[in-house]
C-alpha positions as a printed NumPy array, in Angstrom:
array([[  0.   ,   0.   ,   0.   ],
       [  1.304,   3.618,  -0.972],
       [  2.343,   5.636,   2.016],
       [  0.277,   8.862,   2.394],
       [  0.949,  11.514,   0.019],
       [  3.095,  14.41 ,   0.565],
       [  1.893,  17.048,   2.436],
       [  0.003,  14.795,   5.336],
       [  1.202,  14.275,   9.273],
       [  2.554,  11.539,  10.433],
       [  0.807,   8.409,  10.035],
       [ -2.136,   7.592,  12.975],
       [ -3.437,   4.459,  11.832],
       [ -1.109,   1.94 ,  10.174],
       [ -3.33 ,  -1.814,   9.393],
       [ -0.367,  -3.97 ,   8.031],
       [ -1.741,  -7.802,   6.489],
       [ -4.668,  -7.988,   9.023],
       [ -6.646, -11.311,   8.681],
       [-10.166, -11.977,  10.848],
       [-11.001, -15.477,  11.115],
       [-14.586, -15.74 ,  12.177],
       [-16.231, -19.143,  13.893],
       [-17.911, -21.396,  11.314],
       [-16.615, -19.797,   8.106],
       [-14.985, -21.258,   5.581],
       [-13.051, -17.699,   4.739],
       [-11.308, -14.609,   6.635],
       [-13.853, -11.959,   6.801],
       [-10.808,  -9.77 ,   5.947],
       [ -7.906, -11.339,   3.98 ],
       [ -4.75 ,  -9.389,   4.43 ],
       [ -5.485,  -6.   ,   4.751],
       [ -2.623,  -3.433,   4.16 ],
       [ -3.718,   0.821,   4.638],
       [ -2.318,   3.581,   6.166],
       [ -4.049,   6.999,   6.997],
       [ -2.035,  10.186,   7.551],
       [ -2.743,  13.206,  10.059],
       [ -5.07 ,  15.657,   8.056],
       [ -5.96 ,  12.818,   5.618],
       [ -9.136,  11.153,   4.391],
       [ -9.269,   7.712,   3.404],
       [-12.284,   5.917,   1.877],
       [-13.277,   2.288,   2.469],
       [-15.691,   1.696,  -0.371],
       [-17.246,  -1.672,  -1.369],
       [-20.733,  -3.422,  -1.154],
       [-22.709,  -4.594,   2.236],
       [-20.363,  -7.058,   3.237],
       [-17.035,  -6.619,   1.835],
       [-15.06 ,  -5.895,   5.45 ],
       [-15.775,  -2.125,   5.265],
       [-17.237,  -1.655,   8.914],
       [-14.701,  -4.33 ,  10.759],
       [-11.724,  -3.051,   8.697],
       [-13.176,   0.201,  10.935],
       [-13.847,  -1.731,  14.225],
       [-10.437,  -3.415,  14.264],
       [ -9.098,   0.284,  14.6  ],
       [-10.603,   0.977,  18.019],
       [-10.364,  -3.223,  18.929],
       [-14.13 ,  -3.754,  18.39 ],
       [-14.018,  -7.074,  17.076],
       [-16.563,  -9.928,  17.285],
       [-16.053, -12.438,  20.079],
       [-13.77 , -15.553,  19.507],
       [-12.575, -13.45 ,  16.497],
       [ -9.11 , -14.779,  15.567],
       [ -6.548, -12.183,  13.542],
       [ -3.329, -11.776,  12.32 ],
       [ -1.476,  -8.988,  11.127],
       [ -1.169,  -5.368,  12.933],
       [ -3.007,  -2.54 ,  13.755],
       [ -1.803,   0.113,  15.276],
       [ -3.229,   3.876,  16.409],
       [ -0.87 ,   6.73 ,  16.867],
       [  2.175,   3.82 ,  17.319],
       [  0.309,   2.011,  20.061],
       [ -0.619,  -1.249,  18.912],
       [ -4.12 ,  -2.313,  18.85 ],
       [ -4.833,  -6.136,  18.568],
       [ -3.002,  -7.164,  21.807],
       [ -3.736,  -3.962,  24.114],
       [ -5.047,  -4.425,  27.543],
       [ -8.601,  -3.715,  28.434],
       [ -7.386,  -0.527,  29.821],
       [ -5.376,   0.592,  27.204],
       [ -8.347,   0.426,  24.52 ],
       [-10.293,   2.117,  26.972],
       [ -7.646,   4.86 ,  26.682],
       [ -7.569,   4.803,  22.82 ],
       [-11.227,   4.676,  22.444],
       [-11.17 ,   7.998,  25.348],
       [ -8.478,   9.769,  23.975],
       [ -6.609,   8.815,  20.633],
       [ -9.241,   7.335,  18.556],
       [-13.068,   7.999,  18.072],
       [-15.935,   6.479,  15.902],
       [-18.976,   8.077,  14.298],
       [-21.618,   5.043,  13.83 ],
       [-24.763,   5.012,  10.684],
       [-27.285,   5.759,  12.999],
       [-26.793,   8.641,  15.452],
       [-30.728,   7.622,  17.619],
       [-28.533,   4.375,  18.455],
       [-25.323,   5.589,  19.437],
       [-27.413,   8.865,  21.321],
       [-29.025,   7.348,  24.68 ],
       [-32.447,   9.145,  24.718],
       [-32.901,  10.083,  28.323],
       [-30.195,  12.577,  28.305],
       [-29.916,  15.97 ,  27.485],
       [-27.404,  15.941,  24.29 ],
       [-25.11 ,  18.623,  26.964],
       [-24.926,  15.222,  28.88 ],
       [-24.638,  13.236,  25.876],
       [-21.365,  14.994,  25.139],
       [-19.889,  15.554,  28.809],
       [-20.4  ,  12.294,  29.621],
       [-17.257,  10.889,  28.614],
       [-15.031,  13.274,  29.927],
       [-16.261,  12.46 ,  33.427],
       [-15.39 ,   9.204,  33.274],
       [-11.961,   9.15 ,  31.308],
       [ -9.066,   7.524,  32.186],
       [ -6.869,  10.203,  32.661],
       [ -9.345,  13.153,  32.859],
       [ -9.54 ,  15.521,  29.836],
       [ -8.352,  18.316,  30.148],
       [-10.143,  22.115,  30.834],
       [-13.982,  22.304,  30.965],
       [-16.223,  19.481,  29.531],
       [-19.199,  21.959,  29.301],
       [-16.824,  24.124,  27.611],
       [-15.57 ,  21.908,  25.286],
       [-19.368,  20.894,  24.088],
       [-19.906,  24.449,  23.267],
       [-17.093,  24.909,  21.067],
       [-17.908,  21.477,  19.405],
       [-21.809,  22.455,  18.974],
       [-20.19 ,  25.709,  17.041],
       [-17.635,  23.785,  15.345],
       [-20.717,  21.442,  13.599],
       [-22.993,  24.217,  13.305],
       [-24.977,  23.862,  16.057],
       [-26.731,  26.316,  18.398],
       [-25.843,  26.265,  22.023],
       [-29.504,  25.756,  22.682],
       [-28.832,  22.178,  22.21 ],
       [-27.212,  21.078,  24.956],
       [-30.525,  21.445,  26.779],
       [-32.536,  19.685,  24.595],
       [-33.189,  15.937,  24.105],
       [-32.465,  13.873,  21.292],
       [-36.312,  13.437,  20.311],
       [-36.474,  16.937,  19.58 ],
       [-33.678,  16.824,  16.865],
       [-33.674,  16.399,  13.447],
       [-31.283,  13.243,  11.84 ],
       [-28.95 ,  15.731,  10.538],
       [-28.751,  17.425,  13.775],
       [-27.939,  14.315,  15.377],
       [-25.214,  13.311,  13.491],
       [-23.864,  16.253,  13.894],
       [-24.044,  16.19 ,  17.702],
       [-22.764,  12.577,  16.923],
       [-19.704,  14.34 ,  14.952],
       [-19.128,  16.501,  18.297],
       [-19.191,  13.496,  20.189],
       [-16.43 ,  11.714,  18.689],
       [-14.193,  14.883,  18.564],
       [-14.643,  15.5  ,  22.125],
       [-11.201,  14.291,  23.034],
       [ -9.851,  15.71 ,  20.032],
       [ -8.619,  12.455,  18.88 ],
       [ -6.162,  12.054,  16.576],
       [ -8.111,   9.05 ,  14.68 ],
       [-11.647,   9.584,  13.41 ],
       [-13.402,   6.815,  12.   ],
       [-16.964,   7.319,  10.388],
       [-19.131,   4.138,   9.292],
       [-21.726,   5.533,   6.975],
       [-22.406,   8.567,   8.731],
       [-24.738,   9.984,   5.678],
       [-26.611,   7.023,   5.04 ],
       [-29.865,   7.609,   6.908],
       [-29.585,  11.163,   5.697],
       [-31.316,  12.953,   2.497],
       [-28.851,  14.273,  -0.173],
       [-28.624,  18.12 ,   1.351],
       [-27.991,  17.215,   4.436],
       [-25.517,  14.677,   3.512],
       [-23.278,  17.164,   1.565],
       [-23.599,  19.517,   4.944],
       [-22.168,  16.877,   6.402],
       [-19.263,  15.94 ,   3.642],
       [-18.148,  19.835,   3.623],
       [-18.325,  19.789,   7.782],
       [-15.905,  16.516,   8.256],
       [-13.953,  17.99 ,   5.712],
       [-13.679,  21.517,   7.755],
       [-13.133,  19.766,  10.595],
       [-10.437,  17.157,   9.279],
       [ -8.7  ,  20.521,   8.23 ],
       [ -9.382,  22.769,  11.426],
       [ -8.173,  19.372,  13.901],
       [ -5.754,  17.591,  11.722],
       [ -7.302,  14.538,  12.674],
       [ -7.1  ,  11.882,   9.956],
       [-10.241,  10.4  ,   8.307],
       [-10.896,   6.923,   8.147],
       [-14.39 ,   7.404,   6.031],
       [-16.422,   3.928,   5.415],
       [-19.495,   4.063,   2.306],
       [-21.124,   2.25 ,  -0.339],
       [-21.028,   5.251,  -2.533],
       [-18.05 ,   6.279,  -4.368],
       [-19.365,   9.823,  -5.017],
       [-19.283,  10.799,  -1.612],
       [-16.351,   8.74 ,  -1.155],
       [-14.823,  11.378,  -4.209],
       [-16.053,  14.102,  -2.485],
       [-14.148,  13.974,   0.793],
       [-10.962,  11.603,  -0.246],
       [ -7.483,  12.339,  -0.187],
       [ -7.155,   8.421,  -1.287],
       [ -9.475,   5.443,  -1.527],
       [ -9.51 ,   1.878,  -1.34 ],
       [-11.902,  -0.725,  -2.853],
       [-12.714,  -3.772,  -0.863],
       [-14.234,  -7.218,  -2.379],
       [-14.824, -10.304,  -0.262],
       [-12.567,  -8.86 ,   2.362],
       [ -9.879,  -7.983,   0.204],
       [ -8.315,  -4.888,  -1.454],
       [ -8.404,  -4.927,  -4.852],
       [ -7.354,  -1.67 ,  -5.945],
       [ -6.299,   1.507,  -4.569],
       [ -5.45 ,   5.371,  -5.575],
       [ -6.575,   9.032,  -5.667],
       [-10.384,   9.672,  -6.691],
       [ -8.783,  10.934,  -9.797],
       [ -7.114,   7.878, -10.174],
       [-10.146,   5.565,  -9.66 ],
       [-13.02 ,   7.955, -11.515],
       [-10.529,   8.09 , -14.613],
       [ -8.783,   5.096, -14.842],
       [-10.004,   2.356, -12.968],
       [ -7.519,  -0.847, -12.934],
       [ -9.73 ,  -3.516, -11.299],
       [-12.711,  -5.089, -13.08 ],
       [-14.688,  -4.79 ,  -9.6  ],
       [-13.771,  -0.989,  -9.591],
       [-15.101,  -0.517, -13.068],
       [-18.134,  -2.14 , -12.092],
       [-19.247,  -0.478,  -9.305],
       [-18.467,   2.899, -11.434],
       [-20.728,   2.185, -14.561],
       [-23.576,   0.807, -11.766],
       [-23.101,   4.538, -10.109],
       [-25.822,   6.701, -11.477],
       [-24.632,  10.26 , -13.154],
       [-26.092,  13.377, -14.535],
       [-24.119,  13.623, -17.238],
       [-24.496,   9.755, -18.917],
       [-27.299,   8.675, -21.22 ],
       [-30.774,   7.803, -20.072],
       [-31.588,   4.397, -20.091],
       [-30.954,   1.652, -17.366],
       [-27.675,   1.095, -15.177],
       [-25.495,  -1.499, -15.793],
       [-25.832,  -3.935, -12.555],
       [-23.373,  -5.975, -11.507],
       [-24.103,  -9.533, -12.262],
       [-24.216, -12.402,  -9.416],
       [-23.637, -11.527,  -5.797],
       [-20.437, -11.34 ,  -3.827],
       [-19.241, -14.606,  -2.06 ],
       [-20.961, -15.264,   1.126],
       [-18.696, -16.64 ,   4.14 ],
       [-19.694, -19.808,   4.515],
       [-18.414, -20.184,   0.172],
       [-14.564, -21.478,   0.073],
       [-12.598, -19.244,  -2.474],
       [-10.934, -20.549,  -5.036],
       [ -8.82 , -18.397,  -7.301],
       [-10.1  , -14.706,  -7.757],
       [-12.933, -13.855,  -5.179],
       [-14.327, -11.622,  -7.99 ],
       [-13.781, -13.983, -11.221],
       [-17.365, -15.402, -11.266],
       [-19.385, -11.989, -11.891],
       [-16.577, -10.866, -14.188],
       [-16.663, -10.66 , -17.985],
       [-13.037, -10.423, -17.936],
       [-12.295, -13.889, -16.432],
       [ -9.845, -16.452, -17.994],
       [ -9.198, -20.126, -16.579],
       [ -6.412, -18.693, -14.475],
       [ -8.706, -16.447, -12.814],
       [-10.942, -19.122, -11.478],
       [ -7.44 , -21.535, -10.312],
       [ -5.41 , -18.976,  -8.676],
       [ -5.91 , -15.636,  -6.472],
       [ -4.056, -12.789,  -8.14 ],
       [ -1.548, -10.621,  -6.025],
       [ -2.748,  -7.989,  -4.073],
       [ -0.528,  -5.381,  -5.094],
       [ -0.536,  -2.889,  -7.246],
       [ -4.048,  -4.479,  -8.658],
       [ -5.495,  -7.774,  -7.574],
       [ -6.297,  -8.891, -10.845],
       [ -4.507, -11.191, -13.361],
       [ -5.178,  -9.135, -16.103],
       [ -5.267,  -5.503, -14.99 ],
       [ -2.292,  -4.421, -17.55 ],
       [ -3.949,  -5.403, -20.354],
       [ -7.501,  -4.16 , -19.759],
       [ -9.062,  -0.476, -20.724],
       [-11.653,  -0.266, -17.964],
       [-12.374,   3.525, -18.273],
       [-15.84 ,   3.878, -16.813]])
C-alpha cells in the first residue's frame, strides 16, 4: 500500500496484512489488509454490504466480534491495537481514537440531554480531559454548526442531521487524533448529507485529525478523499486518488461499481448492474474472489488468487476499464 501523500502528518493508523477469522466460516472476513491513513488525511473504504468495510473500521478501536481470531497489525498513533489491555483500549477509544456510527438515535441514549450526551465521557476518562467538559461541548456544537440551545434539549427533539452532527461533536470531544466514520450519511437525504461531507472535511482541516471514512457510494467517497480503497470479499483490490479511480479504474470490480453509479451527465436508459452476488462466508474461495461476476475472467482467474498489489487482478495491464 502507498504511504500517504506528501503534504500529510505523520501516520495515525497503520493496518499492516490484518486477517479476521470468524467461527464457522470457511473464509477470513478480511484477507490481508494493508492501509495507512495520515494526520489531516481522508481515506475511503468503499465496497458493497459485506465486503469488510465496517470491521476493517472496528479493528481500529479493537471492536471485534467475540472468539474473532486475527493476524497482522493494527496500530493507532504507534500504540498497537490487537493485543492492548482492556485498559489501554479504553484509553484509545477515550483519547486517541473515536468512531462516528450510521445511525446517530442508536449511538445517542435518549434520556439525556445531548449537553450530557457529550460531557459524559469526559467524566469518566481515564486520565481526565483536560479544561472544561461543558466548555468543550460548546465549542464542538459551534464547530458542527450547532446552536448552544442544544445542549438542553433531548435527542427526540432533533432532526437526523442534527444528530449526526451532535454525533460528529461526540467523537471529537477528546480531540482524537483518529476519526473513524461508518456511513455517517446514510440515513440522511442528499442536502444534508453534503452539509455533512463539507463539515468533516472543515473539521479534518481545522483538527488535523485523519479520516478513516467507510461508504457504499463512491461519489461521496470522491467528495471527501485524499485516497481510496476498494474492498471485495474482504480484500483490497485496488487503490489510488479519486482521480485515479473515476478516470482510470484498474480492477474489473472498480469498473463495475463505477458504470452501476448513477450520473447526470451519462445517457438515459438503465444502469449497468453488476451480475451475481459477492461470495458469502460460509463459500470457500478458489482463485479470484471476484472472477465469477466478471466478464473479464480467464481459466487462471478461477485456479489462482491474483496478487494484491498494485491491482489484484490477473489481467489488470492489459484491460481499458475507463468507466
Amino acid at each position: 500500500m502507498p504511504n500517504p501523500p506528501t503534504g500529510h502528518g505523520s501516520t495515525v493508523l497503520h493496518i499492516d496484512a490484518l486477517t479476521v477469522h470468524l467461527p464457522h466460516q470457511s473464509r477470513p472476513v478480511l484477507n490481508g489488509v494493508t492501509l495507512t491513513v495520515a494526520a489531516g488525511e481522508t481515506l475511503s473504504i468503499v465496497g458493497e454490504s459485506g465486503s469488510g468495510k465496517s470491521l476493517t473500521a472496528r479493528s481500529a478501536v479493537g471492536l471485534l466480534p467475540p472468539r474473532a481470531r486475527t493476524s497482522g497489525t493494527v496500530t493507532v498513533a504507534g500504540q498497537p491495537v490487537l493485543t492492548a489491555t482492556s485498559d489501554r483500549l479504553h484509553s484509545l477509544r477515550t483519547h486517541t481514537a473515536s468512531m462516528v456510527f450510521q445511525d446517530p438515535k442508536a449511538a445517542i441514549n435518549p434520556l439525556h440531554r445531548i449537553g450530557d450526551f457529550l460531557t459524559e465521557p469526559a467524566r469518566h476518562a481515564r486520565p481526565p480531559y483536560d479544561g472544561d467538559p461543558r466548555t468543550r461541548a460548546r465549542e464542538l456544537c459551534e464547530a458542527v454548526h450547532l446552536p448552544p440551545r442544544v445542549l438542553k434539549q433531548y435527542p427526540h427533539e432533533l432532526s437526523g442531521g442534527m444528530l449526526q452532527r451532535v454525533a460528529i461533536a461526540a467523537a471529537l470531544m477528546p480531540n482524537p487524533q483518529l476519526l473513524l466514520a461508518d456511513e455517517p450519511t446514510t440515513a440522511l437525504d442528499t442536502t444534508t448529507q453534503a452539509e455533512i461531507i463539507v463539515l468533516l472535511s472543515d473539521l479534518r482541516e481545522r483538527f488535523r485529525t485523519g479520516l478513516l471514512f467507510i461508504t457504499h457510494d463512491l461519489d461521496l467517497a470522491a467528495a471527501i478523499s485524499d485516497r481510496i480503497c476498494v474492498l471485495y470479499a474482504g480484500r483490497i483490490v485496488e487503490s489510488g486518488t479519486p482521480q485515479e479511480l473515476f478516470g482510470n479504474p484498474r480492477h474489473p470490480y472498480t469498473a463495475a461499481l463505477l458504470h452501476a453509479t448513477p450520473r447526470l451527465n451519462t445517457r438515459a436508459g438503465r444502469l449497468t448492474p453488476i451480475p451475481g452476488s459477492p461470495p458469502d462466508l460460509h463459500t470457500p474461495l478458489h482463485g479470484c474472489a471476484f472472477a465469477p461476476r466478471c466478464p473479464h475472467r480467464t481459466d487462471i482467474c478461477t485456479r489462482q488468487a491474483p496478487p494484491a498489489d498494485p491491482v489484484a487482478c490477473h489481467h489488470s495491464a492489459e484491460l481499458d476499464l475507463h468507466a
